[in-house]
C-alpha positions in Angstrom: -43.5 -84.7 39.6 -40.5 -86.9 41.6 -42.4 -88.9 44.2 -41.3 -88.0 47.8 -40.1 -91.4 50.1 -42.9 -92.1 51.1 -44.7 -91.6 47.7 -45.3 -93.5 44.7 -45.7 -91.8 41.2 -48.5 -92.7 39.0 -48.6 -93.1 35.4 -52.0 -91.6 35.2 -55.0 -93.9 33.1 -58.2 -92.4 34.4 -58.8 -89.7 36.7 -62.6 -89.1 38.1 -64.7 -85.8 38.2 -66.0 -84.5 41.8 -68.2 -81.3 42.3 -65.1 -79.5 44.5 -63.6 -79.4 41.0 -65.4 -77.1 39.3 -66.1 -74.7 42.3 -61.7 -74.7 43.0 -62.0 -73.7 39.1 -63.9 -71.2 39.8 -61.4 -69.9 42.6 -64.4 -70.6 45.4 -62.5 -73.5 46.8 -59.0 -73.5 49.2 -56.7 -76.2 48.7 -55.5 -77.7 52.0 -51.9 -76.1 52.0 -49.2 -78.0 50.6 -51.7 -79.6 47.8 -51.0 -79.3 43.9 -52.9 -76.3 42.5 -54.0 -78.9 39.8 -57.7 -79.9 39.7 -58.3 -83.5 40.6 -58.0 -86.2 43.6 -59.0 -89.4 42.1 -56.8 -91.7 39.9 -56.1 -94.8 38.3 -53.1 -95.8 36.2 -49.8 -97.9 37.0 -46.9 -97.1 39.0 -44.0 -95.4 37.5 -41.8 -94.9 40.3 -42.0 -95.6 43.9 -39.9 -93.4 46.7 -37.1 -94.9 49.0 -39.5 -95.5 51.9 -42.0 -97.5 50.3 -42.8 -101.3 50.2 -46.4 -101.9 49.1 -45.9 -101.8 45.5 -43.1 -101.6 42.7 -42.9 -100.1 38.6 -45.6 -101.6 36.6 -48.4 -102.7 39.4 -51.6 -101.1 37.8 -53.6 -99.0 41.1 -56.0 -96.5 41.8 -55.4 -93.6 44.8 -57.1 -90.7 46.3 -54.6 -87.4 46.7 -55.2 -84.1 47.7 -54.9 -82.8 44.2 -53.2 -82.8 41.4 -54.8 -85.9 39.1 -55.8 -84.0 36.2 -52.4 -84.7 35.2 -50.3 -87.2 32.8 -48.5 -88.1 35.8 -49.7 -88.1 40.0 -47.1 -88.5 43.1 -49.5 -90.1 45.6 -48.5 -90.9 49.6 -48.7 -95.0 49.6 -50.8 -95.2 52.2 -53.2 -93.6 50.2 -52.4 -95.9 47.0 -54.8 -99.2 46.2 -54.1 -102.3 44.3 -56.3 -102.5 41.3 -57.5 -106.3 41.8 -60.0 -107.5 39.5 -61.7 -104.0 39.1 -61.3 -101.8 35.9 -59.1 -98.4 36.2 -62.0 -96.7 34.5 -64.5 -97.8 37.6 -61.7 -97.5 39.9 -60.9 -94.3 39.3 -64.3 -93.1 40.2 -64.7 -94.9 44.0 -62.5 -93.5 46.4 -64.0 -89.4 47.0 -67.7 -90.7 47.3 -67.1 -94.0 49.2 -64.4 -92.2 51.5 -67.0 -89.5 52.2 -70.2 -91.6 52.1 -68.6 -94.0 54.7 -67.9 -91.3 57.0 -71.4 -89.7 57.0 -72.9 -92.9 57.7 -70.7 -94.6 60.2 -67.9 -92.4 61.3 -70.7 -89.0 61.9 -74.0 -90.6 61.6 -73.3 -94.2 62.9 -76.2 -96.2 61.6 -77.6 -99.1 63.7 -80.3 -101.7 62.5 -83.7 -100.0 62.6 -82.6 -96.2 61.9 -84.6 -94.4 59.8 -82.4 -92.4 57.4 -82.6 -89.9 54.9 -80.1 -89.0 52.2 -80.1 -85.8 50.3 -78.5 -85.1 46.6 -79.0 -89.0 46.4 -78.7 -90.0 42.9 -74.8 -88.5 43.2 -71.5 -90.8 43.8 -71.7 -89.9 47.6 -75.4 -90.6 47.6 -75.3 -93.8 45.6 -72.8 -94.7 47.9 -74.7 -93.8 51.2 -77.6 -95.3 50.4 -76.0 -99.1 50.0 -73.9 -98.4 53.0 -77.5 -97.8 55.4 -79.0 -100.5 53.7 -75.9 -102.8 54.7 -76.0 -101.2 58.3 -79.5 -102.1 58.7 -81.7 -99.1 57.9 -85.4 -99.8 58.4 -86.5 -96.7 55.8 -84.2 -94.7 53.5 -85.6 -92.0 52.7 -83.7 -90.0 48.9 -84.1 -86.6 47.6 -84.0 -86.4 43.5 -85.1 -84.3 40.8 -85.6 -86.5 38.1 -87.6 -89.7 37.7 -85.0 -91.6 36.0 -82.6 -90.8 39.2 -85.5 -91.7 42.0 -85.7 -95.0 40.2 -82.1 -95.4 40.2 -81.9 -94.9 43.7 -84.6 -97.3 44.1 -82.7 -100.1 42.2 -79.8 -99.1 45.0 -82.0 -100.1 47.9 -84.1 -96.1 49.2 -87.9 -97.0 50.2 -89.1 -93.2 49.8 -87.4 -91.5 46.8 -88.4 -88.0 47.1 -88.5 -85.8 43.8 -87.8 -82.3 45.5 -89.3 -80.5 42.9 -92.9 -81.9 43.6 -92.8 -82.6 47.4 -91.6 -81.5 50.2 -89.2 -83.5 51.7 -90.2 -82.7 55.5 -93.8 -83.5 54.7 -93.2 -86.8 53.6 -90.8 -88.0 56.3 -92.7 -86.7 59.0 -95.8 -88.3 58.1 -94.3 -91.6 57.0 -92.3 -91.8 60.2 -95.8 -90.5 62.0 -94.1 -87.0 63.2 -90.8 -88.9 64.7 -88.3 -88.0 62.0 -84.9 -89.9 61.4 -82.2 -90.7 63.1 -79.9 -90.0 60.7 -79.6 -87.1 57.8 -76.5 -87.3 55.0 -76.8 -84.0 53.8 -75.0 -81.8 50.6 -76.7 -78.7 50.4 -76.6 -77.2 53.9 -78.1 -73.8 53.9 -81.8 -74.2 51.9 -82.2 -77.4 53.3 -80.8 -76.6 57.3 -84.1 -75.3 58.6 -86.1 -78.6 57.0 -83.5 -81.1 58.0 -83.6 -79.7 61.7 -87.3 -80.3 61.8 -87.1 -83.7 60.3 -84.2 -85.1 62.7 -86.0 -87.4 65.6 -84.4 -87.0 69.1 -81.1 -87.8 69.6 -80.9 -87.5 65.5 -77.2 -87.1 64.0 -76.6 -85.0 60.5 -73.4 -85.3 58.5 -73.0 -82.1 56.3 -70.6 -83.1 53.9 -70.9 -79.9 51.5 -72.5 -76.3 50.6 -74.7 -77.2 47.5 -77.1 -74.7 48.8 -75.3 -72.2 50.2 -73.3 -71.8 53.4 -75.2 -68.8 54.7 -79.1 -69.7 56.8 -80.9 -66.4 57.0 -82.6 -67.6 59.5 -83.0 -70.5 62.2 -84.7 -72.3 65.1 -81.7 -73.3 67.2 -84.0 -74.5 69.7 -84.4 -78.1 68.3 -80.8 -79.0 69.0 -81.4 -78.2 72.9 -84.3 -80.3 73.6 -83.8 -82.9 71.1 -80.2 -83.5 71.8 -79.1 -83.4 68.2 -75.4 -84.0 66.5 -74.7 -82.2 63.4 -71.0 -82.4 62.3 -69.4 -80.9 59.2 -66.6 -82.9 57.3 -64.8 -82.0 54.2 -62.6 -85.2 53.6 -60.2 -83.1 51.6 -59.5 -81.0 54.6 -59.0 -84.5 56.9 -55.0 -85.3 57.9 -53.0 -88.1 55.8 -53.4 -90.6 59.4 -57.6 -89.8 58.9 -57.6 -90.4 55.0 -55.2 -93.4 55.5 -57.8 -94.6 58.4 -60.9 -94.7 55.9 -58.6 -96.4 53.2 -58.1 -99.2 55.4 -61.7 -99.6 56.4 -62.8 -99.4 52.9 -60.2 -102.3 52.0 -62.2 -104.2 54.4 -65.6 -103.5 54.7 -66.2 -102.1 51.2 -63.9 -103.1 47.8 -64.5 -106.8 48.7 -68.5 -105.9 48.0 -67.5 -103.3 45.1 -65.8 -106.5 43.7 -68.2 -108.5 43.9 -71.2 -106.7 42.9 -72.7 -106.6 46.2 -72.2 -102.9 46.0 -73.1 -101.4 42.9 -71.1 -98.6 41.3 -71.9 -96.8 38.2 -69.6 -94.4 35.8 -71.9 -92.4 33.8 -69.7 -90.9 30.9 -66.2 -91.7 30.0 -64.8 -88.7 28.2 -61.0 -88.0 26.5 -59.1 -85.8 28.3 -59.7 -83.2 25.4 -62.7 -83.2 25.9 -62.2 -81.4 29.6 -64.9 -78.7 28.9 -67.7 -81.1 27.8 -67.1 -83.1 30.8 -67.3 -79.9 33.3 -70.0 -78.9 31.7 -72.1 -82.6 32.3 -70.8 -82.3 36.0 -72.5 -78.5 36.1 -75.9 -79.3 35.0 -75.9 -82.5 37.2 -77.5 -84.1 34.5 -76.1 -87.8 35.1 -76.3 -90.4 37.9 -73.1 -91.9 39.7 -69.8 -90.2 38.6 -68.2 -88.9 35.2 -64.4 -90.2 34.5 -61.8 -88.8 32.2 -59.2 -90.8 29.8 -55.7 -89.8 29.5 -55.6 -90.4 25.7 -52.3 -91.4 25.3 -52.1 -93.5 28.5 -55.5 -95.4 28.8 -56.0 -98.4 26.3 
C-alpha cells in the first residue's frame, strides 16, 4: 500500500495472532469500514516510507503499531499516531503487546477503574488480555484476583503473574468460590471474554456498585435467560468495548497512556510478557490452528520469512 499523509508504511517483520482473526476468517466478524479486508492488527518491522504529514519517525527506524487491519501482510500503512518506537524490546515480543495491553488497560482502568483494595476477578485469564489484566490489578492495588483457567499448567502461570485464586473452570464453579472467599460480597470488578454462559454467574458474583468490562463473545452473545434485577438494587456498570471498533483519537488515547504507564514496565521486566510460538508465515494454517484449540499461554506471533532476521 502507499501510506496516506498522515501514515507511515511498514516493512512488515512480525505480525501477532488475536482470536478476532480467526472468527473475521470465518466471515463472523465486521471490519470497522474503511479497514483492509486483510487479517491482522498487530505489527512489527521498520519503516519504509513515511507520508507528507508526518514527523515522528523517518525510512529505516525499526517500530511496532496497532492498525485496524491489514498486518498479515509483507507491507502495513499504519496512522503515526498509532506507530511505536521499538526501544530496547524485540520486534518478535513487540509485535505481540499492543491488542491485549490496549484492551486489558481499558477493562481495568478506563471501564472497571480499579482502586487499592478491589477485589477482582479475570475470566479467560491465561490469554494475552488476561495475562495482561492481571499485572495491571495487581499494579492498581487489587487486594484478591481472582483467574478462570482450564489447565493446571495456565492456573500456575497466572499465579507466577500475580492471581491469589486461580480457578480451573472445569472442576469448580467460579461463583462458588468467589462468593465464599469474599464471604458472599463478590467483586468489585469483573474483566470478562465470554459473555453469554458466563452473564448470569458473573451478575451474581459482582458486589454492589461492581463494574464488568465485556471485552468479547467467547461464549456466545445470546443469554436465554436472566435476572436483570441485580443491576437495580446493586447499582451495577457493565460496559461492552471492542477496541477495534474505538475511533483513531480513542486508540491514539490508550497508545499514549501505554507509553507511559505501561512499556517503561514491559521494558523493564516489571511486567511480564510471554510469546508462546513463533511460526513462519508459511506456516499460517498451523498457527490458526494453535490459536483455535487455545492450547498456549500469552500470544502466538508470525515471521515474515523473507523480512525477519
Amino acid at each position: 500500500p502507499t501510506p496516506g499523509p498522515n501514515e507511515v508504511l511498514v516493512k512488515v517483520h512480525y505480525f501477532a495472532l488475536n482470536r478476532m482473526d480467526a472468527i473475521q476468517r470465518e466471515g463472523r466478524y465486521p471490519v470497522p469500514p474503511g479497514a483492509s479486508q486483510i487479517l491482522g492488527v498487530e505489527v512489527a518491522g521498520e519503516v519504509a516510507a513515511v507520508g507528507s504529514e508526518t514527523s515522528r519517525f523517518k525510512v529505516g527506524d525499526k517500530v511496532f503499531a496497532l492498525m485496524y487491519g491489514g498486518a498479515y501482510a509483507q507491507y502495513a500503512a499504519v496512522d503515526e499516531g498509532s506507530v511505536h518506537p521499538l526501544g530496547s524490546l524485540s520486534m518478535e515480543l513487540a509485535s505481540s503487546l499492543l491488542e491485549c495491553w490496549y484492551t486489558a488497560y481499558q477493562a481495568v482502568h478506563y471501564i472497571g477503574k480499579v482502586q487499592k483494595g478491589d477485589d477482582v476477578l479475570i475470566h479467560a485469564a491465561a490469554g494475552g488480555v488476561g495475562t495482561a489484566a492481571i499485572q495491571l490489578a495487581k499494579r492498581a492495588g487489587a487486594r484478591r484476583i481472582f483467574i478462570t483457567a482450564s489447565r493446571p499448567e495456565k492456573l500456575e502461570y497466572c499465579r507466577n503473574l500475580g492471581a491469589t485464586h486461580p480457578i480451573n473452570y472445569r472442576e469448580q464453579s467460579f461463583k462458588e468460590v468467589v462468593l465464599r472467599e469474599t464471604d458472599g460480597r463478590g467483586v468489585d470488578v469483573i474483566c470478562d471474554y465470554l459473555l453469554a454462559s458466563y452473564f448470569n454467574d458473573n451478575i451474581e458474583c459482582l458486589a454492589r456498585d461492581g463494574r464488568m468490562s465485556l471485552q468479547g463473545l467467547m461464549g456466545g452473545g445470546v443469554v436465554q435467560s436472566a435476572n436483570l434485577a441485580p443491576l437495580l438494587y446493586k447499582r451495577l456498570h457493565i460496559e461492552g468495548s471492542a477496541l477495534r471498533s474505538r475511533s483513531l483519537d480513542y486508540q491514539r488515547r490508550l497508545g499514549d497512556e501505554f507509553r507511559r504507564n505501561v512499556l517503561p514496565l514491559v521494558e523493564s521486566g516489571e511486567f511480564k510478557w510471554h510469546v508462546d510460538r513463533v511460526f513462519a508465515w508459511e506456516d499460517i494454517r498451523d498457527a490458526h490452528q494453535l490459536l483455535e484449540e487455545a492450547a498456549f499461554t500469552g500470544k502466538i506471533v508470525v515471521k515474515v520469512t523473507e523480512h525477519a532476521e
